[in-house]
C-alpha positions as a Python dict, from the first residue, in 0.01 Angstrom:
ca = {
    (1, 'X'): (0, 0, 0),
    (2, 'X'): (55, 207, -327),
    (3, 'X'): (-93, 505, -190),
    (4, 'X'): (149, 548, 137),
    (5, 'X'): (442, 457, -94),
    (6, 'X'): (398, 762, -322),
    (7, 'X'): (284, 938, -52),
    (8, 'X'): (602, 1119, 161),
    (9, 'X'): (551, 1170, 536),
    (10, 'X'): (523, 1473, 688),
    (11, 'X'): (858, 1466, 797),
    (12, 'X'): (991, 1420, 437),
    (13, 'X'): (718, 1638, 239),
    (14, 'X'): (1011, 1915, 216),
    (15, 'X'): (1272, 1632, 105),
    (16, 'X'): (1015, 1570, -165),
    (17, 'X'): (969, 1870, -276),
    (18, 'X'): (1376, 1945, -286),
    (19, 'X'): (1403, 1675, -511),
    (20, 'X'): (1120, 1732, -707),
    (21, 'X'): (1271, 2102, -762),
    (22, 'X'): (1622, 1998, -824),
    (23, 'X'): (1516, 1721, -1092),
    (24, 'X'): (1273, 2016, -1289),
    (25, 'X'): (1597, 2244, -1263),
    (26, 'X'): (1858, 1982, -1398),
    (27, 'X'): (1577, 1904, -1705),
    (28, 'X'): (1564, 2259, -1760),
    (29, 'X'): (1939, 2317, -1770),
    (30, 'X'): (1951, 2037, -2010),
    (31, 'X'): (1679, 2175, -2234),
    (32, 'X'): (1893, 2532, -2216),
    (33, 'X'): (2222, 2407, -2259),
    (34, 'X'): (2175, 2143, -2548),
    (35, 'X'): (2340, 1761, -2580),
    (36, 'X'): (2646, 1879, -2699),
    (37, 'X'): (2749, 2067, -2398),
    (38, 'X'): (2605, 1832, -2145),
    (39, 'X'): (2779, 1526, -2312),
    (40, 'X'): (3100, 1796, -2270),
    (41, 'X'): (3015, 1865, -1912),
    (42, 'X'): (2974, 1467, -1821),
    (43, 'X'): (3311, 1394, -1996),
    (44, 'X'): (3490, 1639, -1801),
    (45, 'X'): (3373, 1491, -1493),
    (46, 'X'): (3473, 1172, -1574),
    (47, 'X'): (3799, 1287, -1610),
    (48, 'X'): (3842, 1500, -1357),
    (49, 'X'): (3694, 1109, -1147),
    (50, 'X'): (3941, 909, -1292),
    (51, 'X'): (4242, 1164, -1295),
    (52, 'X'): (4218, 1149, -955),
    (53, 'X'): (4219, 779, -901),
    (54, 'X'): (4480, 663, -710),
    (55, 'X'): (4574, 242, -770),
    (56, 'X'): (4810, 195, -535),
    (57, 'X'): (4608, 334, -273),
    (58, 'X'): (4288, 152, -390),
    (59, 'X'): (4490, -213, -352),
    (60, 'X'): (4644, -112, -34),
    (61, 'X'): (4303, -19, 100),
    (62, 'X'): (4114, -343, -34),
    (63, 'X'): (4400, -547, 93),
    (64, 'X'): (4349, -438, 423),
    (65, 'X'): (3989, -473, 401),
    (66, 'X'): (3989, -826, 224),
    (67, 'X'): (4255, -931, 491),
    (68, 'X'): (4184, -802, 866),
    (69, 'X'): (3865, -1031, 911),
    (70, 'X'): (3830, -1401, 913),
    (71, 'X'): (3615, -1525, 715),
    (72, 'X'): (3451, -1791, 967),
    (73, 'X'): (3210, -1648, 1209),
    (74, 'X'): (3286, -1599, 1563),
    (75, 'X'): (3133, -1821, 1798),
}
């Protein structure tokens, strides 16, 4: 069981290896860039995320979700 689970298929070998690649790269630009500006870089995203938050659209949406099914199941 352990083996095939850290084993990918051959159909995802290349998936594998993308993310493989892509986490080496983002430990690397870490490593380059220092704390200080990747702490910078995070903030600014989080920003940028909740800058564009919109409330009133969020309730609206959740109140249609929360609201258009019954909670009983259908027989």
């Amino acid at each position: 069981y352990r083996d095939g689970c850290l084993q990918a298929h051959s159909d995802q070998a290349h998936l594998a290896t993308l993310a493989s690649s892509s986490a080496q790269e983002v430990m690397e630009a870490i490593e380059e860039k220092g704390d200080d500006e990747i702490l910078d870089w995070e903030l600014d995203e989080l920003l940028a995320w909740t800058n564009s938050l919109n409330f009133e659209e969020y309730m609206e949406e959740w109140r249609l979700l929360a609201c258009s099914h019954t909670s009983e199941l259908g027989s």
